[in-house]
N, C-alpha and C positions, 0 to 999 in steps of 0.2 A: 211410825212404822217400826217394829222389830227390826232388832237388827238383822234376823236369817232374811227378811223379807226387802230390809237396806242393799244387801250383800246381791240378790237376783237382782234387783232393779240396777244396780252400778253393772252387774255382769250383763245385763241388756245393754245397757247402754255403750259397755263397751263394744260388745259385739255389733251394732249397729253404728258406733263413731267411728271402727277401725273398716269401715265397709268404704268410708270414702275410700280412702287409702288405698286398700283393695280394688276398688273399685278404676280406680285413677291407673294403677299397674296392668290391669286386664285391656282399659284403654290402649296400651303400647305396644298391645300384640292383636285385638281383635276392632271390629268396628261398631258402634253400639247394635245394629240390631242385629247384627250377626250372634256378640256377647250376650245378648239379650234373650236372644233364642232359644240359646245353649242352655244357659240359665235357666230358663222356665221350662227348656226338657227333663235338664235333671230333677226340681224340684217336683215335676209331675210324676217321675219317675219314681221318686224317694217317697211322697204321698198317695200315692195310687191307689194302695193298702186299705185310705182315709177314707175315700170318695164316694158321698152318699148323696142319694135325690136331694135336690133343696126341698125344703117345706113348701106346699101348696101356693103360687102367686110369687114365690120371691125371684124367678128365672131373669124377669126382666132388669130388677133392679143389681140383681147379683152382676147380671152382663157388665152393665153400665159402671159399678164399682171395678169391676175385674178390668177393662179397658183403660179406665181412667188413670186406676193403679199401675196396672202390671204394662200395656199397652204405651202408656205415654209419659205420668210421673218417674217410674224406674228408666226407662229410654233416655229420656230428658237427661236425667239426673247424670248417668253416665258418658252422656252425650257432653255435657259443660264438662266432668272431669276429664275429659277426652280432650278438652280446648281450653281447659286452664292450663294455668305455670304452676298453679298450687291446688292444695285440698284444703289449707284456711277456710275461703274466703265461701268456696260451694258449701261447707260443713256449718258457715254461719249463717249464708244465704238461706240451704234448706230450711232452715226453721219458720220463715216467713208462712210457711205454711197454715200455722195457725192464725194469724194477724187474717191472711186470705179467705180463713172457712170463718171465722170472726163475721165478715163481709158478707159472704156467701148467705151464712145462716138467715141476717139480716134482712136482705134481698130474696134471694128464695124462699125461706122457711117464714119469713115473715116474726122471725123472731125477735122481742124486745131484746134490747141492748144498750145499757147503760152510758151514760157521757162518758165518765170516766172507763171503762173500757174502751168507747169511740177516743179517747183521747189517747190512750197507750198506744192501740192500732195504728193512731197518726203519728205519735210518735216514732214506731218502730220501723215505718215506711222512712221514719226523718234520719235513722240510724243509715237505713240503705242509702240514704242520700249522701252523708258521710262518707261511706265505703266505695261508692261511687269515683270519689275522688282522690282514692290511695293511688299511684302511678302505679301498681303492678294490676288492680283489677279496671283503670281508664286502657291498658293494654289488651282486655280481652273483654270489650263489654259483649260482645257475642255470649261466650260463655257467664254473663252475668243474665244475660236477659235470657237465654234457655235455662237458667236454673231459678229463675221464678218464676217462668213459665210450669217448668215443673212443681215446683210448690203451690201453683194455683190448680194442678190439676190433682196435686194430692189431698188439697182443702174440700174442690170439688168429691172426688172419691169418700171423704169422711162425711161429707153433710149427707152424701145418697146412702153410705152406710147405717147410717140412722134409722131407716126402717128394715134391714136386716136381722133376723131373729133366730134362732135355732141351726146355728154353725157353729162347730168345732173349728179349731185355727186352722187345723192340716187339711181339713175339706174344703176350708176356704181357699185354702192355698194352691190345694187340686183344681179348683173349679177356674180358680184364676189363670193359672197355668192353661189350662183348656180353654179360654178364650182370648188371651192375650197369644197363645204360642203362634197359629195359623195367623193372626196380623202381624207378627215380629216376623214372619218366617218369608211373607210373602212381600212388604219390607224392605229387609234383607236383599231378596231376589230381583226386586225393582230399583230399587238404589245402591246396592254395595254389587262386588263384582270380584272373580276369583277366591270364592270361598273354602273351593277345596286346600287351592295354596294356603291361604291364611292356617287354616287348621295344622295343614304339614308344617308350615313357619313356626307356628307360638310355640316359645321356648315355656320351661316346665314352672317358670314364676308366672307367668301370665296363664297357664293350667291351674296352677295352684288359687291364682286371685279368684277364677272363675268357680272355682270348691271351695272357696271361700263366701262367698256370696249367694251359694246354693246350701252350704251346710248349716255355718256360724251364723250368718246375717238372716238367713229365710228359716229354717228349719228349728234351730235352738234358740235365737233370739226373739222369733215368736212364740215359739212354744214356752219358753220361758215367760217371758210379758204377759200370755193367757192363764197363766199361772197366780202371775198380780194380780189380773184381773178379778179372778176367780174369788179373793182374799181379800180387793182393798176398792172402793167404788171411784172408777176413773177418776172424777175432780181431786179424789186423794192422791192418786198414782202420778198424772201429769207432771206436778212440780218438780219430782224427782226426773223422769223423763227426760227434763231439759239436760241433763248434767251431760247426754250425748253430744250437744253441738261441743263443748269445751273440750270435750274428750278426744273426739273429732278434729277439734284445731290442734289439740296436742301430739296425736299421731303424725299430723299432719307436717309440724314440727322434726318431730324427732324419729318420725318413719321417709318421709318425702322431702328434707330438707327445708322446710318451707321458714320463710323469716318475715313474719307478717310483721307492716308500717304500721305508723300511729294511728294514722287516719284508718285502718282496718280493725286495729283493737279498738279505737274511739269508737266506731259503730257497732263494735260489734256489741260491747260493752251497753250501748243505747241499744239495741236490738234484743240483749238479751234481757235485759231489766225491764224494757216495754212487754216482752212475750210471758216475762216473770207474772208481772202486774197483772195480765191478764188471766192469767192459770189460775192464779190465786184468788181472782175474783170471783171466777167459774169454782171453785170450790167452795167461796162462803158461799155464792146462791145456790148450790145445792145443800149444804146443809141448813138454810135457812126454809129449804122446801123438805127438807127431810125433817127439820122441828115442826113444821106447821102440818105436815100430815100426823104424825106421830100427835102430835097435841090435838 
């Protein structure tokens, strides 16, 4: 990869590692779907400009990605930083994500899939096994098992993305918006309570996380990434990709205090070298399908 094209991909990734962080300070003043709400008002708001028909047939599937997505992965996700102690252990958890659409594809899509990929998978599950047993995340497995929960519905969301065709990222993001907002909003209504207070409360850090994760993390970090896309074909882009989760424990570190045990680096370290494995595998079998057409 070029370096100008190195340089977006680290600056993604930053933008999307520092979003735990972010996302963990929004928690201290709002309550996920209240946060969640907001978020995907303003994001619809900023996008609006964007927002065109989908192409003929894709309504249904767009629904189903936009809910999966924006509706219960994003929810989730903030929901565990909301009831963690740290942003480590959710920023190494998220990644499981792929190990799960791995799964998914398999199951659903009726996709071949190698041993050795099936062996990384099980590995990477054996990583979570590990981290399982660090004494700071045996204190919040709540917040352990909603953030792979979340990672199974973001697995979900990618495999259904699969036959989505003719989207710009901002329209995607509009459309998302518009069908996740009225479920977050109603949500909210049904299970949180005093929401005019909360808004009067939140001090301007906890405003600030929430513009944070509508501007940096949805807005420029995607719009950026659509940019790699455009330039480098995913199985290439992935492998960099990863360097979010490490990014993400380091903010987490040196933004949140956080002082992650052995037993957490041990996994993680197995986690992230199983998800390596796999990226990479998915990259030779696309160029190995991209020689045999070409030839």
């Amino acid at each position: 990869m070029p370096i100008r094209d190195l340089v977006l991909a680290v600056l993604v990734c930053a933008a999307w590692g520092f979003n735990f962080t972010a996302g963990a300070k929004g928690m201290q003043g709002f309550p996920p779907f209240l946060f969640m709400s907001l978020r995907f008002a303003g994001v619809l708001l900023l996008t609006l400009p964007f927002l065109r028909r989908p192409p003929p047939g894709q309504m249904p599937r767009l629904a189903a990605v936009a809910l999966c997505m924006g509706g219960f992965h994003f929810t989730l996700l903030f929901w565990a930083l909301g009831l963690s102690e740290d942003v480590t252990s959710i920023a190494v958890m998220q990644i499981m994500y792929i190990p799960f659409a791995v799964l998914l594809a398999w199951f659903v899509l009726g996709e071949r899939t190698g041993w050795r990929t099936l062996a990384a998978t099980a590995t990477a599950f054996m990583g979570v096994m590990v981290i399982v047993f660090d004494p700071l995340v045996l204190r919040q497995l709540d917040a352990l098992a909603i953030i792979l929960l979340s990672a199974f519905f973001q697995a979900l969301a990618s495999v259904f993305m699969r036959g989505l065709t003719g989207f710009h990222p901002m329209n995607f993001q509009a459309w998302t918006a518009i069908w996740s907002l009225p479920v977050l909003a109603l949500a909210s209504w049904l299970f949180e309570s005093d929401q005019v207070a909360t808004l009067q409360a939140a001090e301007p850090m906890e405003w600030a996380a929430l513009a944070y994760t509508v501007v940096v993390a949805s807005l420029l970090g995607h719009g950026l990434f659509y940019v790699l896309v455009q330039r480098h074909p995913l199985p290439r882009l992935m492998p960099y990709m990863l360097i979010m989760t490490p990014l993400g424990a380091l903010f987490g570190v040196l933004a949140w205090g956080d002082r992650p045990g052995p037993r957490l680096l041990v996994g993680g370290v197995i986690v992230l070298g199983s998800i390596l494995f796999i990226t990479l595998r998915g990259r030779s079998r696309g160029a190995a399908v991209a020689s045999a057409v070409e030839s």
